[in-house]
C-alpha positions in Angstrom: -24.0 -50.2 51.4 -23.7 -48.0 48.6 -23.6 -44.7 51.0 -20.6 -46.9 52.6 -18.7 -47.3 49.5 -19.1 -43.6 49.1 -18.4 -42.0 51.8 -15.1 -40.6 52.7 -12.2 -42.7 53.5 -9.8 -42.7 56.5 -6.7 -44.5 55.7 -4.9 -45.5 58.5 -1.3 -47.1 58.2 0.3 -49.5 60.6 2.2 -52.5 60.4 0.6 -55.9 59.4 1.6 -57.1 63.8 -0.5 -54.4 65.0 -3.6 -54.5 62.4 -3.8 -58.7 63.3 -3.6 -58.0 66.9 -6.4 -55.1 66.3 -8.4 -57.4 64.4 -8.1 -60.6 66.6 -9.3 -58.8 69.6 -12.3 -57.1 67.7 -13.2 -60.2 66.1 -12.2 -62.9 68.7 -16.0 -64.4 68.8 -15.1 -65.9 65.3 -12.6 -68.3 66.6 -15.1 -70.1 68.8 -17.3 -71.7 66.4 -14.3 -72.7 63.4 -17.6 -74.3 61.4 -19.5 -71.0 61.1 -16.4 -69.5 60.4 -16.1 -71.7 57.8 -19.6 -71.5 56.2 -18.9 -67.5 56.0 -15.7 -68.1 54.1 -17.5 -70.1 51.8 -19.4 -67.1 51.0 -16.4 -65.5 49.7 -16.2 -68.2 46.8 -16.9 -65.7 44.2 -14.0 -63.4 44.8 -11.1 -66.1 46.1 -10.6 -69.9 44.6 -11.8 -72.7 46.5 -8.2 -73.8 47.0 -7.6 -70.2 48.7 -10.5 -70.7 50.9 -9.6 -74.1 51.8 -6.2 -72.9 53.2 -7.8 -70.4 55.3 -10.0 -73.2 56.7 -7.1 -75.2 57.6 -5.1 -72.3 59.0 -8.9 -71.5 61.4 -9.1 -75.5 62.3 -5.2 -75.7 63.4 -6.1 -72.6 65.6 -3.9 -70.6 63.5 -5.4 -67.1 64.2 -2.5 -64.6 63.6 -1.5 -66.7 60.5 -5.9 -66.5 59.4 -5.9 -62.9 60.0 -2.6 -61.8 58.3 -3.6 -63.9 55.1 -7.1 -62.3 55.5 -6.2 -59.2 55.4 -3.2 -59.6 52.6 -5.4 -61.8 49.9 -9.0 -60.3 50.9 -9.1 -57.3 52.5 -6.1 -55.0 51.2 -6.8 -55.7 47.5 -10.7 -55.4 47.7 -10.9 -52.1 49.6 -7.9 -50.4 48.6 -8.9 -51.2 44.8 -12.0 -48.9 44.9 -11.8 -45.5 44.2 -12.8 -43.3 46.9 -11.8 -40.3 48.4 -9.2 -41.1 51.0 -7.8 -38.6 53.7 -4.1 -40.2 54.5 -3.1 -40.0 57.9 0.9 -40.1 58.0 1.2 -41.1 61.4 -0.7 -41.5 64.7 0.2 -41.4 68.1 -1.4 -42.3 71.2 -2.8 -40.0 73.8 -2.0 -40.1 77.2 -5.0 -39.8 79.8 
């Protein structure tokens, strides 16, 4: 972990549509089992208020994926990886390749 945190950073930016429709294809195998989902929210207790956690719990049991994901990556992700100081190459703008 700590070579992780070290390493070099690619920042990518896109808009918050396209990084929940990223994310809820790479991590689809979380929304079938909501109660394991839950237990590893739980384990973010230490960073994020019960209350918090509890509403991401009740967005994953109403099936609420998009809305889990956005709020994921807006209260959780974004402000605990973009708050460590790394080096970070930007990347202004990508564009798809055609095969």
């Amino acid at each position: 972990m700590a070579r992780m945190r070290a390493s070099e950073c690619l920042l990518l930016q896109s808009d918050m549509a396209t990084r929940v429709a990223l994310l809820m294809d790479e991590y689809r195998h979380f929304f079938t089992d909501v109660t394991k989902l839950g237990m590893l929210l739980d384990c973010l207790v230490g960073m994020h208020s019960r209350e918090r956690i509890g509403e991401w719990k009740a967005l994953a049991a109403a099936g609420d994926w998009p809305g889990l994901v956005a709020r994921l990556l807006e209260e959780h992700y974004d402000r605990h990886t973009c708050a460590r100081p790394r080096t970070t190459t930007r990347v202004s703008q990508t564009r798809g390749h055609s095969s």
